[in-house]
PDB file of N, CA, C and O in Angstrom:
ATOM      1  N   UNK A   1       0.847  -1.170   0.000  1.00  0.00           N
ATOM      2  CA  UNK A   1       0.000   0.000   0.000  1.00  0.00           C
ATOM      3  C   UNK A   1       0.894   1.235   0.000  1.00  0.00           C
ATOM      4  O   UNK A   1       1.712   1.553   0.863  1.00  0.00           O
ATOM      5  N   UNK A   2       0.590   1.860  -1.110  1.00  0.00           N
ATOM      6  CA  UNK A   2       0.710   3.168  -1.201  1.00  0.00           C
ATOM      7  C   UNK A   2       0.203   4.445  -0.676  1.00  0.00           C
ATOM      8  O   UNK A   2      -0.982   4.235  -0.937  1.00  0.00           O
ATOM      9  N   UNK A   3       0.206   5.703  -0.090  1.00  0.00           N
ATOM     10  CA  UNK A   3       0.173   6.913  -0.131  1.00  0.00           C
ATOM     11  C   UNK A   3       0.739   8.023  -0.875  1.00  0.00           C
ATOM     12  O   UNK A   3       1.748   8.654  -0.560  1.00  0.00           O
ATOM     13  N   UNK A   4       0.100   8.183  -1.755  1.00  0.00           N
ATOM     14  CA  UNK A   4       0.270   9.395  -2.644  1.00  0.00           C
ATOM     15  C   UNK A   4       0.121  10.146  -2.919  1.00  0.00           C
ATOM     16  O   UNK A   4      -1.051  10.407  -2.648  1.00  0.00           O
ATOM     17  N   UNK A   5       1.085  11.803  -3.949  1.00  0.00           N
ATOM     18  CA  UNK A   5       0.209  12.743  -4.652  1.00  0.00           C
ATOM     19  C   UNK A   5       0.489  12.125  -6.146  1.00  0.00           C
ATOM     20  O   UNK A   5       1.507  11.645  -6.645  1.00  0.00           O
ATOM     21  N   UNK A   6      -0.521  12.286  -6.533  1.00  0.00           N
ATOM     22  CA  UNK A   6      -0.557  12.404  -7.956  1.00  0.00           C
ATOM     23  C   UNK A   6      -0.238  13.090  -8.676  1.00  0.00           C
ATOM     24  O   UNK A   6      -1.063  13.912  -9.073  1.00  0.00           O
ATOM     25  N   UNK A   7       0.907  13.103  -9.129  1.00  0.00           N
ATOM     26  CA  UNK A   7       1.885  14.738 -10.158  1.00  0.00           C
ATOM     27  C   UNK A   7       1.346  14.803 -11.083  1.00  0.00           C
ATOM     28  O   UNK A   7       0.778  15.834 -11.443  1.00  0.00           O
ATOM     29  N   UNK A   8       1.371  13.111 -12.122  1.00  0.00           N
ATOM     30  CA  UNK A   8       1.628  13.813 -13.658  1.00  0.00           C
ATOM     31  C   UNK A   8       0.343  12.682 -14.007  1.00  0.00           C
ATOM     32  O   UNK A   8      -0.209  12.129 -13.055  1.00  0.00           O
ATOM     33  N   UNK A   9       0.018  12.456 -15.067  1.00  0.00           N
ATOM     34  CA  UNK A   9      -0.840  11.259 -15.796  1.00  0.00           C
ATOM     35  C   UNK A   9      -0.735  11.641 -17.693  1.00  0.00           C
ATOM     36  O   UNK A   9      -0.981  12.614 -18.407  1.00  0.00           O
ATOM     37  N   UNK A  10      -0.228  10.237 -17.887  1.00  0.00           N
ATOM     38  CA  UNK A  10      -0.463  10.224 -18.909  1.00  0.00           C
ATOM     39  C   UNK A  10      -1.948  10.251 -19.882  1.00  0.00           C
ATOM     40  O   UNK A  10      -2.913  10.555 -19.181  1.00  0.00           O
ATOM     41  N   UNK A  11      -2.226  10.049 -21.032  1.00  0.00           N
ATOM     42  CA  UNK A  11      -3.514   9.792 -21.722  1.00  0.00           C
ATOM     43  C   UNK A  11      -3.332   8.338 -21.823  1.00  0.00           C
ATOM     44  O   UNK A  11      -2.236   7.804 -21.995  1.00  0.00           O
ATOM     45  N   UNK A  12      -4.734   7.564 -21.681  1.00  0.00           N
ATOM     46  CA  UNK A  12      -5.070   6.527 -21.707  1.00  0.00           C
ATOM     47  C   UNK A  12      -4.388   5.618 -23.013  1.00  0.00           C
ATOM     48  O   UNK A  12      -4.409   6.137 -24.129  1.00  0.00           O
ATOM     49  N   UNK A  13      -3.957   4.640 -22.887  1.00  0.00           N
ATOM     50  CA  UNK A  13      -3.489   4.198 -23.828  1.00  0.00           C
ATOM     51  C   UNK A  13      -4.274   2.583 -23.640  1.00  0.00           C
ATOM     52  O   UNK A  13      -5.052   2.410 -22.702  1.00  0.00           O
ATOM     53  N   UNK A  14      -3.921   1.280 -24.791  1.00  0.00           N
ATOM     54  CA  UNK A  14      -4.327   0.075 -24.906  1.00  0.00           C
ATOM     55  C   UNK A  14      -3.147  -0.710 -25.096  1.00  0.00           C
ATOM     56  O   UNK A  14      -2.189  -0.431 -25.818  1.00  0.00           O
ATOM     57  N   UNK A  15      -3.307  -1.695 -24.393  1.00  0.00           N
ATOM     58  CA  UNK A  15      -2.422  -2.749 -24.277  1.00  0.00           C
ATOM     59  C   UNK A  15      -2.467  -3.513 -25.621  1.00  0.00           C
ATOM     60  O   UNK A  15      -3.310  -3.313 -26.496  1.00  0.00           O
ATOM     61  N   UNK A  16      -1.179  -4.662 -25.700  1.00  0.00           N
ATOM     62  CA  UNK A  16      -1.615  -5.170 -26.941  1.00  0.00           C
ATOM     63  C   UNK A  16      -2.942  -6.179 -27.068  1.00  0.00           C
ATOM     64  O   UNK A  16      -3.506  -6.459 -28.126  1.00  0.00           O
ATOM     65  N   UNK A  17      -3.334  -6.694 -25.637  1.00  0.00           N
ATOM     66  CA  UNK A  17      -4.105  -7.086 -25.533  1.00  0.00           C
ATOM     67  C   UNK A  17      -5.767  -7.026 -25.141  1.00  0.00           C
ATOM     68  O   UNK A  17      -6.611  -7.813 -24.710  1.00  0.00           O
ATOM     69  N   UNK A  18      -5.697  -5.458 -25.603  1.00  0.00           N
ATOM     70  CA  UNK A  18      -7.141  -4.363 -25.546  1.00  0.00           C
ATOM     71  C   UNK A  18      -7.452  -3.947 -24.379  1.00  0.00           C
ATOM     72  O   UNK A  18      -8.657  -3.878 -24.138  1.00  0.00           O
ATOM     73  N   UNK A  19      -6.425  -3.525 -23.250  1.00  0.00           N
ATOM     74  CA  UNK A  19      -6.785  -3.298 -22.238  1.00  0.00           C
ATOM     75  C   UNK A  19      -6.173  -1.788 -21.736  1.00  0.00           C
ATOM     76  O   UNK A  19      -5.062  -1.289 -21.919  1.00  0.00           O
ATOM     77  N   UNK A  20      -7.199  -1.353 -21.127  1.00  0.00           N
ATOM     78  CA  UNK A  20      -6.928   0.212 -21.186  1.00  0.00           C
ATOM     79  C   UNK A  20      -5.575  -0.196 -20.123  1.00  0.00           C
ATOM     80  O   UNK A  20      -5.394  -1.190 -19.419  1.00  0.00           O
ATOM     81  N   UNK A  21      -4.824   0.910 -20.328  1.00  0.00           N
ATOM     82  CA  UNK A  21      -3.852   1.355 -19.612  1.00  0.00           C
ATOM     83  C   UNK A  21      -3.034   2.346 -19.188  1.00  0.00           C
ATOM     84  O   UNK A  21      -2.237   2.368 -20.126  1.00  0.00           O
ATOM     85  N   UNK A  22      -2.580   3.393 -18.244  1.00  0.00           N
ATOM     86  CA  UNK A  22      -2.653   4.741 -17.520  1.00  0.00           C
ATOM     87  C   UNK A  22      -1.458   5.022 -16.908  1.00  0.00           C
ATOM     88  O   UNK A  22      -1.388   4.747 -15.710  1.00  0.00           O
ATOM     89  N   UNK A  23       0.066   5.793 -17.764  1.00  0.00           N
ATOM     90  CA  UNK A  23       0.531   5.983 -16.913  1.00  0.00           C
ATOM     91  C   UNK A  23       0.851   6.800 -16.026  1.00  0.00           C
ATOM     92  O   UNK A  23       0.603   7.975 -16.297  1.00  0.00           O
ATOM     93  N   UNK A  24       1.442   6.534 -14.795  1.00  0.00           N
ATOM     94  CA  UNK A  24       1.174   7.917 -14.063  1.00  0.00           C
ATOM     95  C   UNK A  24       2.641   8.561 -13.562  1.00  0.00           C
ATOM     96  O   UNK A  24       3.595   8.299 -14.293  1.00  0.00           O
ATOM     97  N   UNK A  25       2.902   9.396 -12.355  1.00  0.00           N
ATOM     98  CA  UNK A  25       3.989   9.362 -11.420  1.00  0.00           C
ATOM     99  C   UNK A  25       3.257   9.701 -10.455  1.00  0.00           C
ATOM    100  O   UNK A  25       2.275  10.358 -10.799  1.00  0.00           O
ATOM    101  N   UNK A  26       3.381   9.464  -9.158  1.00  0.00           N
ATOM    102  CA  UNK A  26       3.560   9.485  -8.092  1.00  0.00           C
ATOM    103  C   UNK A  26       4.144  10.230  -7.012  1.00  0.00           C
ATOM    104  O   UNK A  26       5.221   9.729  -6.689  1.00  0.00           O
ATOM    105  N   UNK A  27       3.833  11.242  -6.331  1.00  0.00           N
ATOM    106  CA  UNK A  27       5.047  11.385  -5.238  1.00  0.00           C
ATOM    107  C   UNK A  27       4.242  11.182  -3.517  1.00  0.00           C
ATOM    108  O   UNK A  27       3.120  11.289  -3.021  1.00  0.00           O
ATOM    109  N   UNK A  28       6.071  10.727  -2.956  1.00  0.00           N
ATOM    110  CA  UNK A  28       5.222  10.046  -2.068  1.00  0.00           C
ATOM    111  C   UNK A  28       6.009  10.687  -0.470  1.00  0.00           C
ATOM    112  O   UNK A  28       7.000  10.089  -0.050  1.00  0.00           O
ATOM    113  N   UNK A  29       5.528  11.755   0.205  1.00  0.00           N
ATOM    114  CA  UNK A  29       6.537  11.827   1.318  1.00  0.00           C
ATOM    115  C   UNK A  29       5.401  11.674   2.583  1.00  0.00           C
ATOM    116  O   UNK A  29       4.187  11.853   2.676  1.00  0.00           O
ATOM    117  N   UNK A  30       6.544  11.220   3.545  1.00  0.00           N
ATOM    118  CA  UNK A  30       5.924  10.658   4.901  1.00  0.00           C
ATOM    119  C   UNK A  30       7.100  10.900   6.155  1.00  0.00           C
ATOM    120  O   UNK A  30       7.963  11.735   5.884  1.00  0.00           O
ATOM    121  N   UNK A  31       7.175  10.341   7.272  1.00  0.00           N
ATOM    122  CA  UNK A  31       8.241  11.018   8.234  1.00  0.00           C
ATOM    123  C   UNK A  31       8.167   9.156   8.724  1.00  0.00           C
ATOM    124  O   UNK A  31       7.063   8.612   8.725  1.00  0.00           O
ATOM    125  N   UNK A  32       9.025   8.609   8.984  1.00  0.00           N
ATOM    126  CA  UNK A  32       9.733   7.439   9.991  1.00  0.00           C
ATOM    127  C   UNK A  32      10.461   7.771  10.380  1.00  0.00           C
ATOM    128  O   UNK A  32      11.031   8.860  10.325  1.00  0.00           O
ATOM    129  N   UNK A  33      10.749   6.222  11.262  1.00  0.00           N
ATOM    130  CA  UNK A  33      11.669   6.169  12.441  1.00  0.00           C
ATOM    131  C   UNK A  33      12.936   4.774  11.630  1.00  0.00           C
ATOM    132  O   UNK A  33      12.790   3.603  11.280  1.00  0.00           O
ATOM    133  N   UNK A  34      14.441   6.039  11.640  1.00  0.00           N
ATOM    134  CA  UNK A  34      15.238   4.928  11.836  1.00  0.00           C
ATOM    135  C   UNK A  34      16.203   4.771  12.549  1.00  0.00           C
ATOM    136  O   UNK A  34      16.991   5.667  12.854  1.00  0.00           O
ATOM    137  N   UNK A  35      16.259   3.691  12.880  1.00  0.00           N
ATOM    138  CA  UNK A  35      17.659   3.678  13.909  1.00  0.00           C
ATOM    139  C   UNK A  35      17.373   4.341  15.309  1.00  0.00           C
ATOM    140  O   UNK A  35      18.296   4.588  16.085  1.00  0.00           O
ATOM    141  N   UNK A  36      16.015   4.626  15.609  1.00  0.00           N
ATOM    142  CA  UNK A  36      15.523   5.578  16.528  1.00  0.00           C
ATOM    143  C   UNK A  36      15.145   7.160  16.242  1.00  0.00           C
ATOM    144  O   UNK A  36      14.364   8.006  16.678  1.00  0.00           O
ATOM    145  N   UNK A  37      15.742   7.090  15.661  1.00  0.00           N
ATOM    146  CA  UNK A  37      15.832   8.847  14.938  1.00  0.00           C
ATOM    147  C   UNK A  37      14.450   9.164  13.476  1.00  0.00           C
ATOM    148  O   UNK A  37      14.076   8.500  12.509  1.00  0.00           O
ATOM    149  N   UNK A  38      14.110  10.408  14.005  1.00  0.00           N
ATOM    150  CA  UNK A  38      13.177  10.632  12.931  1.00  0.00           C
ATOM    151  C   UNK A  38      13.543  10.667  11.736  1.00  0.00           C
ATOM    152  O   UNK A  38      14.609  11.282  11.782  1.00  0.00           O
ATOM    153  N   UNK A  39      13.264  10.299  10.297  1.00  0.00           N
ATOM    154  CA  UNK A  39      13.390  10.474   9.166  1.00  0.00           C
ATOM    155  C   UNK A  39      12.377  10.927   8.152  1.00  0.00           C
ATOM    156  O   UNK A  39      11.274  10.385   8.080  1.00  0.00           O
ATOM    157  N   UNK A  40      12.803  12.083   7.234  1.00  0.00           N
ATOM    158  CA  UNK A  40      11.287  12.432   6.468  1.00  0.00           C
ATOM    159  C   UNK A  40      12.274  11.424   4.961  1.00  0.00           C
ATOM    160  O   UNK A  40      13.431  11.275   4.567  1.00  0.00           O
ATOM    161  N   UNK A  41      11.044  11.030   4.645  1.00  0.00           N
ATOM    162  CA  UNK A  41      11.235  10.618   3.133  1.00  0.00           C
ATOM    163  C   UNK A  41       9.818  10.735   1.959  1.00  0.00           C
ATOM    164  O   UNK A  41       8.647  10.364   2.048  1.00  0.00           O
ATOM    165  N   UNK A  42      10.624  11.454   0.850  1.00  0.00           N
ATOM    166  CA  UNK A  42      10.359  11.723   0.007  1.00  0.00           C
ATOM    167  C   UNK A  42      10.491  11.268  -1.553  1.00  0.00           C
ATOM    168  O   UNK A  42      11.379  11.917  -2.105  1.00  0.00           O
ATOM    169  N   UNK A  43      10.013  10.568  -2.195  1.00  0.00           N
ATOM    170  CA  UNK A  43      10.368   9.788  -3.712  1.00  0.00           C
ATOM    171  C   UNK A  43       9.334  10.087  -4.280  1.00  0.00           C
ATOM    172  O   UNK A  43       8.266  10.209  -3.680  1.00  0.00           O
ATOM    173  N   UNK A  44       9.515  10.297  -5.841  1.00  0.00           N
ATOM    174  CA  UNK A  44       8.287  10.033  -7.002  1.00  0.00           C
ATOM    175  C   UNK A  44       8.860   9.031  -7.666  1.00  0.00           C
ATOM    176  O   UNK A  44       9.942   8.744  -8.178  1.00  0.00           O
ATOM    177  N   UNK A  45       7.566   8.493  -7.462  1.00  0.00           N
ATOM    178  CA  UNK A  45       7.642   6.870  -8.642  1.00  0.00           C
ATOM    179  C   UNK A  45       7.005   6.908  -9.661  1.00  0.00           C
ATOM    180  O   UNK A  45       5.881   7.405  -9.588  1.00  0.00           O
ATOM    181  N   UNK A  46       7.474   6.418 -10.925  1.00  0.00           N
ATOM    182  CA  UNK A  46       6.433   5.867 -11.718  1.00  0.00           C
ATOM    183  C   UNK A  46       5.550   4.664 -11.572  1.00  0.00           C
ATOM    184  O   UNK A  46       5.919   3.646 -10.986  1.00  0.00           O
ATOM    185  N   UNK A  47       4.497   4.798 -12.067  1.00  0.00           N
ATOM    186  CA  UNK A  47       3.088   4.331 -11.560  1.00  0.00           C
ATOM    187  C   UNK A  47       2.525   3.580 -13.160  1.00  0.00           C
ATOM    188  O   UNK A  47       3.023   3.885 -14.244  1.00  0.00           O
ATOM    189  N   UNK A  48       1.795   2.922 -13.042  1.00  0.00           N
ATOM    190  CA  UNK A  48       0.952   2.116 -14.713  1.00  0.00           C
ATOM    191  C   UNK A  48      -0.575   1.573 -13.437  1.00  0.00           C
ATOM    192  O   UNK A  48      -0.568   1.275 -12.243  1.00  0.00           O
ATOM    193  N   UNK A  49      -1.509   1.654 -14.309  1.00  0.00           N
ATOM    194  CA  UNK A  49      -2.864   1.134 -13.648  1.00  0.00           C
ATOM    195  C   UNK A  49      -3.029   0.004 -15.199  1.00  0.00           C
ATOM    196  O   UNK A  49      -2.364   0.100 -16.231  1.00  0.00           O
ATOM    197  N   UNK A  50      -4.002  -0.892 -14.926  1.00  0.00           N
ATOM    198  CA  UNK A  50      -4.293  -1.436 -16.184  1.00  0.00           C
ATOM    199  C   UNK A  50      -5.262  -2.230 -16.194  1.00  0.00           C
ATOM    200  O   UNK A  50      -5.038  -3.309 -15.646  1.00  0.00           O
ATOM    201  N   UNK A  51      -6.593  -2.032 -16.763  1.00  0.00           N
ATOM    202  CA  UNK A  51      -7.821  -2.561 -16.519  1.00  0.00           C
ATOM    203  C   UNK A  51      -8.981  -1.242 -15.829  1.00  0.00           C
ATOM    204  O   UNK A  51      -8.894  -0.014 -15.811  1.00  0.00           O
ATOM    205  N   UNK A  52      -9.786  -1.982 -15.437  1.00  0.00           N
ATOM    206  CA  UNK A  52     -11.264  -0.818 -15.048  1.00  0.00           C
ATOM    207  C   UNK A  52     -10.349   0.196 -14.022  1.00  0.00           C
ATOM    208  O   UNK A  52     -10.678   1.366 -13.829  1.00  0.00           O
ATOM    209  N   UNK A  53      -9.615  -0.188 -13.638  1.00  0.00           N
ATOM    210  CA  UNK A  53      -8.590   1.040 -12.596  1.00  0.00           C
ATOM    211  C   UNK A  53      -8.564   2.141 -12.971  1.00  0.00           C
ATOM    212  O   UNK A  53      -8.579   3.098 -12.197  1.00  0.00           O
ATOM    213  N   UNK A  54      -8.511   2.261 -14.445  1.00  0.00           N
ATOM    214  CA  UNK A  54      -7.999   3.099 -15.215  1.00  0.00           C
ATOM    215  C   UNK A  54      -8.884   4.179 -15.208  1.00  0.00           C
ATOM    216  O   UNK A  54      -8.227   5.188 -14.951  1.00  0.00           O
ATOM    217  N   UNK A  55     -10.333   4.506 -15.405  1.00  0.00           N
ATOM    218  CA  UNK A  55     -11.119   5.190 -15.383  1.00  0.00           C
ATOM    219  C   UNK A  55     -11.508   5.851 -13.830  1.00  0.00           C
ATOM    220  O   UNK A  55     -12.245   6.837 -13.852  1.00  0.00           O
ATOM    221  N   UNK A  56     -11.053   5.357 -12.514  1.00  0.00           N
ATOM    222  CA  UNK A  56     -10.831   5.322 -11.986  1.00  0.00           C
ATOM    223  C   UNK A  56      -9.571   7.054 -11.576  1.00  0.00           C
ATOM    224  O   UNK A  56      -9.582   8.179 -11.075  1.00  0.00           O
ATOM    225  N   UNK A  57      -9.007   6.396 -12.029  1.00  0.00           N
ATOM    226  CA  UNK A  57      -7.624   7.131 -11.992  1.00  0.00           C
ATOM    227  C   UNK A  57      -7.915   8.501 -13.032  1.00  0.00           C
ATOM    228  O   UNK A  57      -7.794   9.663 -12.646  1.00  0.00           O
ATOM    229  N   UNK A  58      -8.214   8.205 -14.052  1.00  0.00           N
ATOM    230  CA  UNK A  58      -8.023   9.421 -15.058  1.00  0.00           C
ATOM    231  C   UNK A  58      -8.986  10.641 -14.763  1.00  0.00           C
ATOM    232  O   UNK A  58      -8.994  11.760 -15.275  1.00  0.00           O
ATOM    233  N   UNK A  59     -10.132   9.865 -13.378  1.00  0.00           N
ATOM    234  CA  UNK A  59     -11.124  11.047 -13.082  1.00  0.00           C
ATOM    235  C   UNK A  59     -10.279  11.857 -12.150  1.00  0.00           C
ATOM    236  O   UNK A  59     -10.604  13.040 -12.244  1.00  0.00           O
ATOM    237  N   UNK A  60      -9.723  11.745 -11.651  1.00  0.00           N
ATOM    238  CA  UNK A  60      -8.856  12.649 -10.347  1.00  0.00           C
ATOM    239  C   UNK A  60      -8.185  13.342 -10.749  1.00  0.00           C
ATOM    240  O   UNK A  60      -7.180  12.848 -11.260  1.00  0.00           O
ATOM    241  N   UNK A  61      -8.294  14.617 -10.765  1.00  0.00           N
ATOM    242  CA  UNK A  61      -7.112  15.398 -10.360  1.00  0.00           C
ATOM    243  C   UNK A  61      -6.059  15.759  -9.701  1.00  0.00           C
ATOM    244  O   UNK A  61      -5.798  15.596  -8.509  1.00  0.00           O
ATOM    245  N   UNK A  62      -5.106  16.558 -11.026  1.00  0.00           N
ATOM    246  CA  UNK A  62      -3.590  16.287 -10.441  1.00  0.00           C
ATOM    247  C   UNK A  62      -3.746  17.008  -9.190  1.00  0.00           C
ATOM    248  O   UNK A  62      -4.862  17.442  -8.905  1.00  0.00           O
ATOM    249  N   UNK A  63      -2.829  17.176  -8.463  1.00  0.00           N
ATOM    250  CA  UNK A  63      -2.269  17.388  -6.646  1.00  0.00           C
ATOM    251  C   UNK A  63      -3.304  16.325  -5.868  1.00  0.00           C
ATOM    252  O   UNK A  63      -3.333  16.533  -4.655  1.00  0.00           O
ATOM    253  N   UNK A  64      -4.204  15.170  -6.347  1.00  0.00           N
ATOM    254  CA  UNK A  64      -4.892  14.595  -5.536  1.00  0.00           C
ATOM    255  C   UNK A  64      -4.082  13.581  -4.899  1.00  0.00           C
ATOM    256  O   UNK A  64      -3.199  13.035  -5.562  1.00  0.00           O
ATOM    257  N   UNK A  65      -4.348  13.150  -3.257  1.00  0.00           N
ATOM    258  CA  UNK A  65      -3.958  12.201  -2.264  1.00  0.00           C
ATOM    259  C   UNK A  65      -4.394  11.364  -2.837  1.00  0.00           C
ATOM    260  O   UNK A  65      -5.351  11.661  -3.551  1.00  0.00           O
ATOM    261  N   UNK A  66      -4.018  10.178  -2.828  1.00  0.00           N
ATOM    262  CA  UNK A  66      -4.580   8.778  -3.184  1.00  0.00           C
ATOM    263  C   UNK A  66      -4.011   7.526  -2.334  1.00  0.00           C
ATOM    264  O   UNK A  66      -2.782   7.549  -2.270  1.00  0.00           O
ATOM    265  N   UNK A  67      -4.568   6.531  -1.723  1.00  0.00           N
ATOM    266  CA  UNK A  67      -3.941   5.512  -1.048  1.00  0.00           C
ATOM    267  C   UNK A  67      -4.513   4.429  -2.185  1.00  0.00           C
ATOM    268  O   UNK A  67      -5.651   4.221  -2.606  1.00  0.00           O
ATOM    269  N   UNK A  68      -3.293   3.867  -2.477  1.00  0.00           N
ATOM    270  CA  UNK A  68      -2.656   3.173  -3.838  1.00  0.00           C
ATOM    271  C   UNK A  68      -2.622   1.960  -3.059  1.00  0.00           C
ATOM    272  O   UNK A  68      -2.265   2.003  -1.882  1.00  0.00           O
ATOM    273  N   UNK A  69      -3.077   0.523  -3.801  1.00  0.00           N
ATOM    274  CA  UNK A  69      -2.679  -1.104  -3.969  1.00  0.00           C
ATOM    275  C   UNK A  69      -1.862  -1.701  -4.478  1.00  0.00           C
ATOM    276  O   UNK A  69      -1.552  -0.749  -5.194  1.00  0.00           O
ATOM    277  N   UNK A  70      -1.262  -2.373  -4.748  1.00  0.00           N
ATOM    278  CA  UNK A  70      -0.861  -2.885  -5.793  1.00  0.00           C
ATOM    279  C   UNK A  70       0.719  -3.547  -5.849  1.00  0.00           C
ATOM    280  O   UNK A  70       0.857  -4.256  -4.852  1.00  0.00           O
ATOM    281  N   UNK A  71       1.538  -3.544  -6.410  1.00  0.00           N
ATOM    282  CA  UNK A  71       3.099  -4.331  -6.700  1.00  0.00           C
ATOM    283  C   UNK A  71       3.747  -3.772  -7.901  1.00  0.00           C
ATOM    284  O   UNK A  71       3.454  -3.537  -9.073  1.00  0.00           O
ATOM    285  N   UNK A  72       5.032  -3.628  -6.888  1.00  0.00           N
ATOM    286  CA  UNK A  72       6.379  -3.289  -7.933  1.00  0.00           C
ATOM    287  C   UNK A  72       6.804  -4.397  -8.816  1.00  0.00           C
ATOM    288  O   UNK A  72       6.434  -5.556  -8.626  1.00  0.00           O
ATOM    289  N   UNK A  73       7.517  -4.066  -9.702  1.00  0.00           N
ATOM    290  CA  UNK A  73       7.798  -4.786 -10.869  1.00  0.00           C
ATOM    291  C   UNK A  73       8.943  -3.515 -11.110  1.00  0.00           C
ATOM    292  O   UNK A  73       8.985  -2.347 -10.722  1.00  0.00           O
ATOM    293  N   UNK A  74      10.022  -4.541 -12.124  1.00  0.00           N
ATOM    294  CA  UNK A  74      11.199  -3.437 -13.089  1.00  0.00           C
ATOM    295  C   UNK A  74      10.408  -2.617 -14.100  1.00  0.00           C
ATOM    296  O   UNK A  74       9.322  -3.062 -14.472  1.00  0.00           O
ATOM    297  N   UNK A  75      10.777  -1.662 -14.494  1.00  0.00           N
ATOM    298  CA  UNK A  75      10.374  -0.719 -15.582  1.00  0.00           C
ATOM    299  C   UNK A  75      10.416  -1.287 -16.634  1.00  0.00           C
ATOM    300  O   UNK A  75      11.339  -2.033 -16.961  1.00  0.00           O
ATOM    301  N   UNK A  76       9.418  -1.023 -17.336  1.00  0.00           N
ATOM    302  CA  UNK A  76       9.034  -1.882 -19.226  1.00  0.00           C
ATOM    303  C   UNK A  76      10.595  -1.857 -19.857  1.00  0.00           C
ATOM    304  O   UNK A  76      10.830  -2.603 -20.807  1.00  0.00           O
ATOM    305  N   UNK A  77      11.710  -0.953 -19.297  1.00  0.00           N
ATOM    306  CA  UNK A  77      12.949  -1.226 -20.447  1.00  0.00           C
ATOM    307  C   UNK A  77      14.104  -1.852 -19.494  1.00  0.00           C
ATOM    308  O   UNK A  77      15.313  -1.802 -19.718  1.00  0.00           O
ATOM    309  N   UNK A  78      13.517  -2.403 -18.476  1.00  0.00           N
ATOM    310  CA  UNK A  78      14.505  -2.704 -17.499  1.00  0.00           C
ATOM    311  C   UNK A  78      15.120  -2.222 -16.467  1.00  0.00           C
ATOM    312  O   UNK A  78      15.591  -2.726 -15.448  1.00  0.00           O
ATOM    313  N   UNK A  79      15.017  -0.782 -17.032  1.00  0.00           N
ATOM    314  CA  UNK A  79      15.728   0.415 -15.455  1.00  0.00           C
ATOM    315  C   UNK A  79      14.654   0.861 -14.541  1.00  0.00           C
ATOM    316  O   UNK A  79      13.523   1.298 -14.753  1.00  0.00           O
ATOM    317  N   UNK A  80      15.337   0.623 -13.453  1.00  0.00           N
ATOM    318  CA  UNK A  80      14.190   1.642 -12.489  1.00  0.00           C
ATOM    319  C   UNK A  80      13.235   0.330 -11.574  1.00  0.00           C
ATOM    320  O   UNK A  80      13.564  -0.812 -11.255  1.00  0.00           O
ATOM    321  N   UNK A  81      11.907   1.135 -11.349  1.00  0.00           N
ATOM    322  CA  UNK A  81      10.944   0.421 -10.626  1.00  0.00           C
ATOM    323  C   UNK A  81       9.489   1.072 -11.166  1.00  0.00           C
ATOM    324  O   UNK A  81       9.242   2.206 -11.575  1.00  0.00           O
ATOM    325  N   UNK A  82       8.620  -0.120 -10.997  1.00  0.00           N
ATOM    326  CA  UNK A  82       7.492   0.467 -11.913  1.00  0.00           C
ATOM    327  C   UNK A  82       6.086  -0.305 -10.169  1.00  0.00           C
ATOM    328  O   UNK A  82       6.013  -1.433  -9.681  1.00  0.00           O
ATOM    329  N   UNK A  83       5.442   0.764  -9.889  1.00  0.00           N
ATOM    330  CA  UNK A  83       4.527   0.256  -9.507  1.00  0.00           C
ATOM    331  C   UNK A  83       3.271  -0.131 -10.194  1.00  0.00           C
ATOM    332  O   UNK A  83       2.894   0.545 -11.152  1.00  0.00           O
ATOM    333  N   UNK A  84       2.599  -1.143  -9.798  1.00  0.00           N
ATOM    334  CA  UNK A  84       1.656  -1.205 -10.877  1.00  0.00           C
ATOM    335  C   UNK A  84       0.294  -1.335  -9.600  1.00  0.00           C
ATOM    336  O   UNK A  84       0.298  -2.227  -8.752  1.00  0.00           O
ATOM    337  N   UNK A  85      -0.659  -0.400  -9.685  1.00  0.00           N
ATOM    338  CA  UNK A  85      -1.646  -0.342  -8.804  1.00  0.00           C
ATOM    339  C   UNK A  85      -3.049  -0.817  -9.297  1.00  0.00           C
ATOM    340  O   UNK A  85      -3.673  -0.439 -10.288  1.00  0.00           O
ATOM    341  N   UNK A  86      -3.372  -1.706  -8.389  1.00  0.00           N
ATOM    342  CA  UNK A  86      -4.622  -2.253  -8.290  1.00  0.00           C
ATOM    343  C   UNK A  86      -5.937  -2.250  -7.906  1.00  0.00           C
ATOM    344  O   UNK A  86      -6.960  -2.877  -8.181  1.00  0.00           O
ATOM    345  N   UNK A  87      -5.503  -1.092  -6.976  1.00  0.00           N
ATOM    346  CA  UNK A  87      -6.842  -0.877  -5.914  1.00  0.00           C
ATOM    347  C   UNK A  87      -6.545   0.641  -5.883  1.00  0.00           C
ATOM    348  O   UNK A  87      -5.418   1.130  -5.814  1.00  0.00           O
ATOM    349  N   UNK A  88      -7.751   1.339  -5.945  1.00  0.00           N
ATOM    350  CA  UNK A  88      -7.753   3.125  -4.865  1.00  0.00           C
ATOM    351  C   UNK A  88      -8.206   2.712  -3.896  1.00  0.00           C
ATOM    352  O   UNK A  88      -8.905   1.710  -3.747  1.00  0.00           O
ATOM    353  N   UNK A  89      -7.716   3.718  -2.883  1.00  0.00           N
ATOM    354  CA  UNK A  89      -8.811   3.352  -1.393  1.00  0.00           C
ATOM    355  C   UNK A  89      -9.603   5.020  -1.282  1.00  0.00           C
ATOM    356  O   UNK A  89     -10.434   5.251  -0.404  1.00  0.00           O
TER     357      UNK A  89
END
């Protein structure tokens, strides 16, 4: 589970296998504890939805919070990290 803002979104696109698909980025900051000591952390990820999610997603507007589902996977060219979300809450 994710917590997010929603920066950027792509336009809807189709898989090769006719399935809508949405990409997005992500940013994600929050405050933990490490080592005992407070830590703020901050990352934007890239994001893909794929299936009824998608309509879902493309209604929201950008700066919107979102608590995100779903699993990482490598990026479609190999570099990086790609979340791929399943659920809004």
């Amino acid at each position: 589970m994710l917590r997010a803002q929603l920066v950027q979104r792509g336009a809807v696109r189709y898989t090769p296998a006719g399935l809508p698909a949405l990409d997005l980025s992500l940013k994600h900051e929050s405050e933990v504890s490490e080592a005992g000591l407070p830590r703020k952390v901050s990352m934007e990820m890239r994001a893909v939805a794929i299936g009824e999610i998608t309509r879902q997603l493309a209604a929201l507007a950008i700066g919107t919070q979102v608590d995100c589902t779903g699993f990482l996977s490598s990026h479609r060219n190999g570099r990086g990290v790609m979340f791929h979300i399943t659920q809004i809450h």
